[in-house]
N, CA, C and O of each residue as an XYZ file, in Angstrom:
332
protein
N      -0.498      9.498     16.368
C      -1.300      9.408     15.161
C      -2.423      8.417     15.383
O      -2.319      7.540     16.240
N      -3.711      8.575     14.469
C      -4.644      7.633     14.660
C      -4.634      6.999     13.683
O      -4.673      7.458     12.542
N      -4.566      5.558     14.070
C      -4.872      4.276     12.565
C      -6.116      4.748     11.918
O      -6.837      5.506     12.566
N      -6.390      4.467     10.962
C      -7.156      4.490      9.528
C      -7.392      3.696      9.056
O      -6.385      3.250      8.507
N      -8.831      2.700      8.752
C      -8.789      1.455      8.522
C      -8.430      1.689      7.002
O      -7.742      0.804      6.494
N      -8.855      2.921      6.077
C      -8.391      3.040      5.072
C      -7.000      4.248      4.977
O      -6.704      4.861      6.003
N      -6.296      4.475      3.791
C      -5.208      5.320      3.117
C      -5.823      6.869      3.827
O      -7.050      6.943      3.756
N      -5.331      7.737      4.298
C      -5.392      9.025      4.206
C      -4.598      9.880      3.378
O      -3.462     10.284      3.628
N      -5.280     10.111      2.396
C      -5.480     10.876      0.914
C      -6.022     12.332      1.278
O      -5.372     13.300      0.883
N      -7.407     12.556      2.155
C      -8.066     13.243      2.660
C      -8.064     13.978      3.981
O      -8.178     15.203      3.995
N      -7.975     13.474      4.773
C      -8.196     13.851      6.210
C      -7.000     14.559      6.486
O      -5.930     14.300      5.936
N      -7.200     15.626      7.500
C      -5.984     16.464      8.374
C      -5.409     15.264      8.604
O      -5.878     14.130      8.693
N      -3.746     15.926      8.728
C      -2.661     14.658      9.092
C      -1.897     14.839      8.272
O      -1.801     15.617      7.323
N      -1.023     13.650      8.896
C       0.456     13.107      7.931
C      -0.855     12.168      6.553
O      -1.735     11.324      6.722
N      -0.463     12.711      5.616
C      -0.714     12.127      4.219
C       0.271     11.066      4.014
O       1.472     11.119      4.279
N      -0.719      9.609      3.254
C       0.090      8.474      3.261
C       1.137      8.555      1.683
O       2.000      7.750      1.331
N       0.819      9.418      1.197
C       1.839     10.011      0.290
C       3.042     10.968      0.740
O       4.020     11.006     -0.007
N       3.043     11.435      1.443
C       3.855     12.235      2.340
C       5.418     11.417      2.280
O       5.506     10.510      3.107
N       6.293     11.572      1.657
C       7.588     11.241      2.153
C       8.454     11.734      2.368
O       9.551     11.208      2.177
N       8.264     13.303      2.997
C       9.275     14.102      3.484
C       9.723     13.824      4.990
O      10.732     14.412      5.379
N       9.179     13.135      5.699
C       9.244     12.121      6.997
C      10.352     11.442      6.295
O      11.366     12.101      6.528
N      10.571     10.638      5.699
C      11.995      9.815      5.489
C      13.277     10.453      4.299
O      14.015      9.647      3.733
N      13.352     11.405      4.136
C      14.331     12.031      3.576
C      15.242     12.255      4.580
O      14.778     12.832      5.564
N      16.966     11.825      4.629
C      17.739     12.081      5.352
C      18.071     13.138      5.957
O      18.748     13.123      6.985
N      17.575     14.341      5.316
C      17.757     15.865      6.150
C      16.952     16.297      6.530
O      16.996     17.433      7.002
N      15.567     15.374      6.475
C      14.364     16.049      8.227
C      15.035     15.465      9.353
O      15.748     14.528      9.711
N      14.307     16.731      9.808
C      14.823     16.988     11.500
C      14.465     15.479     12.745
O      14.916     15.062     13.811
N      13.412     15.117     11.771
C      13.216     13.505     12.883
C      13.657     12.703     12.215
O      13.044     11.636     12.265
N      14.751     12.746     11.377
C      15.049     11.021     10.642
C      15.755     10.183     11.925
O      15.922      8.963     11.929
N      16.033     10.865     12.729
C      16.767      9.698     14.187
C      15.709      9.046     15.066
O      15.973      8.096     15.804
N      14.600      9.551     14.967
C      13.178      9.377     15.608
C      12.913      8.187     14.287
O      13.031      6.964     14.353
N      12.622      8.820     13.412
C      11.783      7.736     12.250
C      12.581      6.350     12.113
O      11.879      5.339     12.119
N      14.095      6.173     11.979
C      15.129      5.031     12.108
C      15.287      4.544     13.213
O      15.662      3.373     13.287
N      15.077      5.208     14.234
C      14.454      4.195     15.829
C      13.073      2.965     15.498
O      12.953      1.759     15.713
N      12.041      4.201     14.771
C      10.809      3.617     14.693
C      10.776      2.394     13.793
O      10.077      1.399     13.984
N      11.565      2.578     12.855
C      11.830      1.175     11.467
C      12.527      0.423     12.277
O      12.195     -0.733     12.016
N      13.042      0.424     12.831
C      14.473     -0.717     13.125
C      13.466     -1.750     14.222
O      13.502     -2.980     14.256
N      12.696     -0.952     14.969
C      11.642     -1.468     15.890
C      10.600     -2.310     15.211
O      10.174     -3.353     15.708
N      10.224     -1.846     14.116
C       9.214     -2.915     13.219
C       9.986     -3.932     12.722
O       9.491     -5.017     12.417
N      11.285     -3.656     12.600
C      11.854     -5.638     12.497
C      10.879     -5.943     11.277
O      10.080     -6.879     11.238
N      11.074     -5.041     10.340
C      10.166     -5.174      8.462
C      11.286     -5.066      7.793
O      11.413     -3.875      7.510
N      12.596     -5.978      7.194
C      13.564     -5.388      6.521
C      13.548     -5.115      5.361
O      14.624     -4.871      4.814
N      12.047     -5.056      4.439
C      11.459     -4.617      3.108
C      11.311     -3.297      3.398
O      11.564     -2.450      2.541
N      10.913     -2.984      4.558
C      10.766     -1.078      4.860
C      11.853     -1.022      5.077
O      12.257     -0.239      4.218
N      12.629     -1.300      5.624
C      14.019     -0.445      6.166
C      14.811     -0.460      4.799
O      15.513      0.503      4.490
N      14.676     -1.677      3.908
C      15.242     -1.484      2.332
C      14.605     -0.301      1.815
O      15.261      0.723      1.619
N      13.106     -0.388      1.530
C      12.963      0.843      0.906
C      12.994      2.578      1.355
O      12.849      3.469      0.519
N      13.171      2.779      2.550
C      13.427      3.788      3.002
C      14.774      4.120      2.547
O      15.102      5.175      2.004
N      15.698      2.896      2.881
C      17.324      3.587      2.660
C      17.361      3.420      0.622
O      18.265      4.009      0.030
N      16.621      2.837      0.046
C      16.626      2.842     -1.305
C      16.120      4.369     -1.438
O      16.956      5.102     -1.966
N      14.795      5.047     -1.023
C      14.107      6.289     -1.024
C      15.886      7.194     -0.849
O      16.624      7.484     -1.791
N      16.122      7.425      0.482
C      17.414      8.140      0.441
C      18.402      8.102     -0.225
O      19.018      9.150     -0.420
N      18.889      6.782     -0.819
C      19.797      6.938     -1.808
C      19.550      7.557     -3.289
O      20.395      7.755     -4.162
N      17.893      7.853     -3.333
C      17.575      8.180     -4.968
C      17.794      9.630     -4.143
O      18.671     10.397     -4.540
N      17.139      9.901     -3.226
C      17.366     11.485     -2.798
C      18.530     12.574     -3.012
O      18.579     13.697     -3.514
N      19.365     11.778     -2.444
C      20.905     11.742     -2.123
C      21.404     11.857     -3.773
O      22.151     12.785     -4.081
N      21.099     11.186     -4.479
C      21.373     11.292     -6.084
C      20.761     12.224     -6.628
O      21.162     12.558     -7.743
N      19.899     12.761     -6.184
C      19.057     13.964     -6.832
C      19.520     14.804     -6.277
O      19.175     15.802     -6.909
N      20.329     15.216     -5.168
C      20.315     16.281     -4.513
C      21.799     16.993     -4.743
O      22.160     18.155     -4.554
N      22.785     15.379     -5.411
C      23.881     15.530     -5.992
C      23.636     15.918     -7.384
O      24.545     16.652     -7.772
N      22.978     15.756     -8.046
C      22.711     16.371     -9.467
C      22.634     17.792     -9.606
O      23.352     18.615    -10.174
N      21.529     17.872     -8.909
C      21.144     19.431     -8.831
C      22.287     20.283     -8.060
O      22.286     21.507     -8.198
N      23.195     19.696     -7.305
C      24.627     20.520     -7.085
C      24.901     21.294     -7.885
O      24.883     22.495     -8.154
N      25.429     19.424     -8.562
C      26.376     19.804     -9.741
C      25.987     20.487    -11.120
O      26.687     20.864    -12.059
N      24.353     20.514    -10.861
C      23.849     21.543    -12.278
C      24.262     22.495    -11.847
O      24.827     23.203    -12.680
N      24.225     23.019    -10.430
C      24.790     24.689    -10.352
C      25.914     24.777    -10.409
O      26.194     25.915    -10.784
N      27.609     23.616    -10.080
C      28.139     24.166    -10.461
C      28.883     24.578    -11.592
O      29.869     25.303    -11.720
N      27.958     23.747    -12.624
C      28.239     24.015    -13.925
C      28.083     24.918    -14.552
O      28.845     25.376    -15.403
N      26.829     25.391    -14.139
C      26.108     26.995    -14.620
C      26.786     28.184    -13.775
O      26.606     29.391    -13.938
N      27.356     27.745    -13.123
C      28.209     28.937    -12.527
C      29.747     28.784    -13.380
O      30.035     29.767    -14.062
N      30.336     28.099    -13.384
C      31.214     28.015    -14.340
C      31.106     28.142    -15.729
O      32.031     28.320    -16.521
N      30.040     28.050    -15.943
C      29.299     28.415    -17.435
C      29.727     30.120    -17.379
O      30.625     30.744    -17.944
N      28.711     30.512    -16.484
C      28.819     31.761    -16.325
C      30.256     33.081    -16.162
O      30.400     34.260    -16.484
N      31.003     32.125    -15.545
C      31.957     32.332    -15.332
C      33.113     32.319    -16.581
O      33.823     33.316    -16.718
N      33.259     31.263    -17.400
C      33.876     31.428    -18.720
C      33.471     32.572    -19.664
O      34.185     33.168    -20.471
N      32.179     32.745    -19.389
C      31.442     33.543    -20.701
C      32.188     35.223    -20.191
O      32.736     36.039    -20.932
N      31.950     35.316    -18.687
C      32.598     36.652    -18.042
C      33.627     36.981    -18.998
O      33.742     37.803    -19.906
N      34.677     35.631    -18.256
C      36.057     35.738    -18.937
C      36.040     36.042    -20.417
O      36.986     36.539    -21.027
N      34.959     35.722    -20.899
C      35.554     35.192    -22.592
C      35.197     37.015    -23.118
O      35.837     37.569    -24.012
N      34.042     37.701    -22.313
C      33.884     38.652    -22.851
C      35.075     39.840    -22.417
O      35.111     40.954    -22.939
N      35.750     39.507    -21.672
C      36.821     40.344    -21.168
C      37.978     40.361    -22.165
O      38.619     41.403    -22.300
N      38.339     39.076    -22.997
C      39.013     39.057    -23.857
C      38.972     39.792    -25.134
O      39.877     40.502    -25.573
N      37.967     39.578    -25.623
C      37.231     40.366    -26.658
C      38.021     41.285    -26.876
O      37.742     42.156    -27.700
């Protein structure tokens, strides 16, 4: 990558908004946690593993919304079978 004396907002590239690079289920998070641990910054390495733990909580939510709505779905089956 090339430094930027300013934010890249604009230009081809990794966007400095971009945080699909540190989500625990891209394919380089063993590459990217080499690269943090090497900057010896333990405010980044906090907020990265803070970033994954909100992830990780979102990703458990949205599970469990489906498996509610499937069990939703699933009672209503049943309930009309009774009828």
């Amino acid at each position: 990558m090339k430094a930027y004396p300013s934010p890249n907002f604009n230009r081809q590239g990794i966007k400095d908004t971009d945080l699909n690079l540190f989500y625990p289920a891209h394919l380089s998070h063993l590459m990217v946690d080499m690269a943090l641990v090497n900057l010896k910054d333990p405010g980044v390495l906090a907020d990265v593993h803070r970033l994954r733990g909100y992830h990780n909580v979102i990703s458990r939510a949205k599970r469990q919304c489906l498996e509610v709505a499937k069990a939703e779905t699933d009672a209503e089956a049943k309930l009309l079978t009774v009828k």
